[in-house]
C-alpha positions as CSV (number, residue, x, y, z in Angstrom):
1,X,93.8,109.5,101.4
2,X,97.6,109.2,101.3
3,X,98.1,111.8,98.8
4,X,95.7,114.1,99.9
5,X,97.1,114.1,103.3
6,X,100.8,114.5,101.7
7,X,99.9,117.4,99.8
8,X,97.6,118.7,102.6
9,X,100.4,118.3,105.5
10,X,103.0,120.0,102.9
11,X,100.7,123.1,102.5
12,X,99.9,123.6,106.4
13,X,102.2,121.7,108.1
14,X,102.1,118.8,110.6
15,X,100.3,120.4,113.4
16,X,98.5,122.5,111.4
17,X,96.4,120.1,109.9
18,X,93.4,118.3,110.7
19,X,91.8,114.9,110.4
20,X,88.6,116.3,109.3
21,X,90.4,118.1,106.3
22,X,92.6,115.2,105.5
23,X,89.2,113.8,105.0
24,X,87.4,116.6,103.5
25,X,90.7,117.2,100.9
26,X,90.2,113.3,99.9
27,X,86.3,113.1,100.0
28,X,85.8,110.7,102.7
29,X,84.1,110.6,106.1
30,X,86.0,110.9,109.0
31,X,85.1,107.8,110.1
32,X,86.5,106.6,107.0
33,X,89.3,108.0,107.5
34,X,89.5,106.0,111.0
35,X,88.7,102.9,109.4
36,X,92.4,103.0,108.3
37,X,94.3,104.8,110.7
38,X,94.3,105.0,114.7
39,X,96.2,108.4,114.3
40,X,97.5,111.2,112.4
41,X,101.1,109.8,113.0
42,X,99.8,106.3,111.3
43,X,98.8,108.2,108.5
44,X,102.2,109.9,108.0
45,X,104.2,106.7,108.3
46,X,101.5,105.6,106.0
47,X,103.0,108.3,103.7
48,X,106.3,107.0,104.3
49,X,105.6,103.3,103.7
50,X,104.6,104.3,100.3
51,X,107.3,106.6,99.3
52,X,109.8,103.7,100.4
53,X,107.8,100.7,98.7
54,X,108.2,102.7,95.1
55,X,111.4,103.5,95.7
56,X,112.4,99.7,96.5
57,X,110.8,99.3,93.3
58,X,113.1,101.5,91.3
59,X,116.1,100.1,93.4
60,X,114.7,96.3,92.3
61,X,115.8,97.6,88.5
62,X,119.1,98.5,89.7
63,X,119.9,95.1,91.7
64,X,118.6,93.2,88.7
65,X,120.8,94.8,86.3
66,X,123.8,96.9,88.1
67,X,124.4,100.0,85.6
68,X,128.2,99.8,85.6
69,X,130.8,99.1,88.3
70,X,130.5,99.7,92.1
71,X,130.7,103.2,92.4
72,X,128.0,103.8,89.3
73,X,125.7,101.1,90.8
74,X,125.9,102.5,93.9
75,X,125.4,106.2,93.2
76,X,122.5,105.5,91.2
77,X,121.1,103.3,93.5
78,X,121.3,105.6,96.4
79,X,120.4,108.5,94.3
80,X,116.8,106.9,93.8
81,X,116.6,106.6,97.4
82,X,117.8,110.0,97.7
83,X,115.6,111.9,94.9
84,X,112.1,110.1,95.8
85,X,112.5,111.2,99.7
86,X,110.4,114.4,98.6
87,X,108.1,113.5,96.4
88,X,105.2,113.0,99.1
89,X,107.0,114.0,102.4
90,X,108.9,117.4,103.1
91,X,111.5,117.9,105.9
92,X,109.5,118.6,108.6
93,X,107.4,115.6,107.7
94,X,110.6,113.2,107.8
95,X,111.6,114.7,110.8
96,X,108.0,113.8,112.5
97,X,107.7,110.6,111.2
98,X,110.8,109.6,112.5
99,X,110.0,111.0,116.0
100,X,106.6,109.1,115.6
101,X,108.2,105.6,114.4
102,X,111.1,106.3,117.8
103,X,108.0,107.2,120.1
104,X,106.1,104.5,119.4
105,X,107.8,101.7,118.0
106,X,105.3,99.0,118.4
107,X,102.4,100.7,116.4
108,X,101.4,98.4,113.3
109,X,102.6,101.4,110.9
110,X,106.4,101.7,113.1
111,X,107.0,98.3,113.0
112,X,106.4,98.4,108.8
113,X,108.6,101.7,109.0
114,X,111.4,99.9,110.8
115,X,111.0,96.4,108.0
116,X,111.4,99.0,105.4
117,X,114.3,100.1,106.1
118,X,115.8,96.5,106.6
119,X,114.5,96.1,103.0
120,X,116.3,99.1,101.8
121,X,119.4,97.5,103.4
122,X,118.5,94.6,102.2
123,X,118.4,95.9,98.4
124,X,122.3,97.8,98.9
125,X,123.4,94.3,100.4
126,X,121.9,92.8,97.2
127,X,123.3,95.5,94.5
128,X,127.1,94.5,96.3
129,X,126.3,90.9,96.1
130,X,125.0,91.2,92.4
131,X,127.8,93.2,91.4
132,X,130.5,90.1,93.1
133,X,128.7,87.9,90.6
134,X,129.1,89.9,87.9
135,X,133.3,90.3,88.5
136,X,132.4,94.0,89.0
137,X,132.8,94.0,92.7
138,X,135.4,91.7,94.7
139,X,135.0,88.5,95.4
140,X,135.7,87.9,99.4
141,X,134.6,90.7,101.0
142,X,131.2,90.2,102.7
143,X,128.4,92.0,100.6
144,X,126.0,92.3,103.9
145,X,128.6,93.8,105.7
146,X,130.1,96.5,103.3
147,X,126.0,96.7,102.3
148,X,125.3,97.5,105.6
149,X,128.5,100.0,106.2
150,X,127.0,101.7,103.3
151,X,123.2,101.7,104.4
152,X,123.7,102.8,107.6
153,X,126.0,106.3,106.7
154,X,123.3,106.7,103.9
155,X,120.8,106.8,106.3
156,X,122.5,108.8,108.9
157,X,123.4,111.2,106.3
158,X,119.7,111.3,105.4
159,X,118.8,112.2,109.0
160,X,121.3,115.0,108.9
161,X,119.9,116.0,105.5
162,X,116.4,116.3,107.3
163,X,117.4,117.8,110.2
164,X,119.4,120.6,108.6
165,X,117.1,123.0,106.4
166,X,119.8,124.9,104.1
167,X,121.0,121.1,102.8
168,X,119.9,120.4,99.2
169,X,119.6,116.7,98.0
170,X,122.5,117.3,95.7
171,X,125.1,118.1,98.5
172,X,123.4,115.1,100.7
173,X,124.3,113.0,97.6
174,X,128.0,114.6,96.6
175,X,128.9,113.9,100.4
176,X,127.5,110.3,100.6
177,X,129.5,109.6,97.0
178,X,132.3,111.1,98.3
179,X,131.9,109.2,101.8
180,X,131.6,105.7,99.6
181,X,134.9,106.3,98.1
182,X,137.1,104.1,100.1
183,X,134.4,101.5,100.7
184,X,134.4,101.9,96.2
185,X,137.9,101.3,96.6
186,X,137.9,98.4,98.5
187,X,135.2,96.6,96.6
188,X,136.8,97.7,93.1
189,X,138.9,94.5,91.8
């Protein structure tokens, strides 16, 4: 159901499109369809929850093994995030489920939106603290904090980057490299 409602709600649009075809596209009943989701808006942070979970995947790689030195571990690491974000969901579905999950944040489905994004904090926090293990990444400064400088601009960029149409994923990931410099710098022994 998931991907049929991704690729459905790309083609038409939010609004545009129905529970019953959501249904139709993945050949359930709508009832079915019901069984799992209270709303349309569940079923787009549905969407969500599953973009984020295989992306905390990748990022799980990354933590585990940290590619290079701050700056390397961190651009790929946030360039996972970054170049997943479309694979189910276009702008205009970020943008709604983000209304949705501010709405209505005591649904079932927000309250899993707003965990994930602790565990994508959670996984930069993680990637710093690795790296201070390593000797890649200074010993003394607190990997939760700088983690959490860094999640937060990431995902405000990302909210800019849905919010304004003519921004491609490669300028949203330039400007948040470029934003990471002096953080780089201080975590660079």
């Amino acid at each position: 159901m998931l991907q049929a409602a991704s690729q459905l709600i790309r083609e038409q649009g939010y609004d545009q499109t129905r529970i019953e075809d959501i249904a139709a596209r993945a050949e359930v009943s709508v009832g079915t369809f019901y069984n799992y989701f209270s709303t349309k808006g569940d079923l787009l942070l549905a969407i969500v929850s599953m973009e984020v979970e295989e992306v905390l995947a990748q990022g799980s790689a990354i933590v585990a093994s940290p590619p290079g030195d701050v700056a390397q571990t961190l651009n790929a690491l946030v360039g996972g995030y970054f170049d997943h974000s479309l694979v189910y969901l276009s702008k205009e579905m970020w943008r709604r489920a983000m209304a949705i999950s501010i709405e209505a944040p005591d649904t079932p489905f927000s309250r899993r939106y707003t965990a994930l994004d602790g565990l994508l904090c959670q996984q930069v926090c993680d990637a710093i603290a690795a790296l201070q293990r390593r000797g890649r990444a200074r010993i003394g400064i607190s990997a939760t904090d700088v983690g959490a400088l860094i999640f937060n601009n990431l995902n405000m960029m990302f909210i800019e980057f849905v919010k304004s149409d003519p921004m491609t994923l490669d300028q949203l990931s330039e400007t948040v490299a470029r934003q990471n410099r002096p953080l780089v710098a201080l975590l660079t022994p």
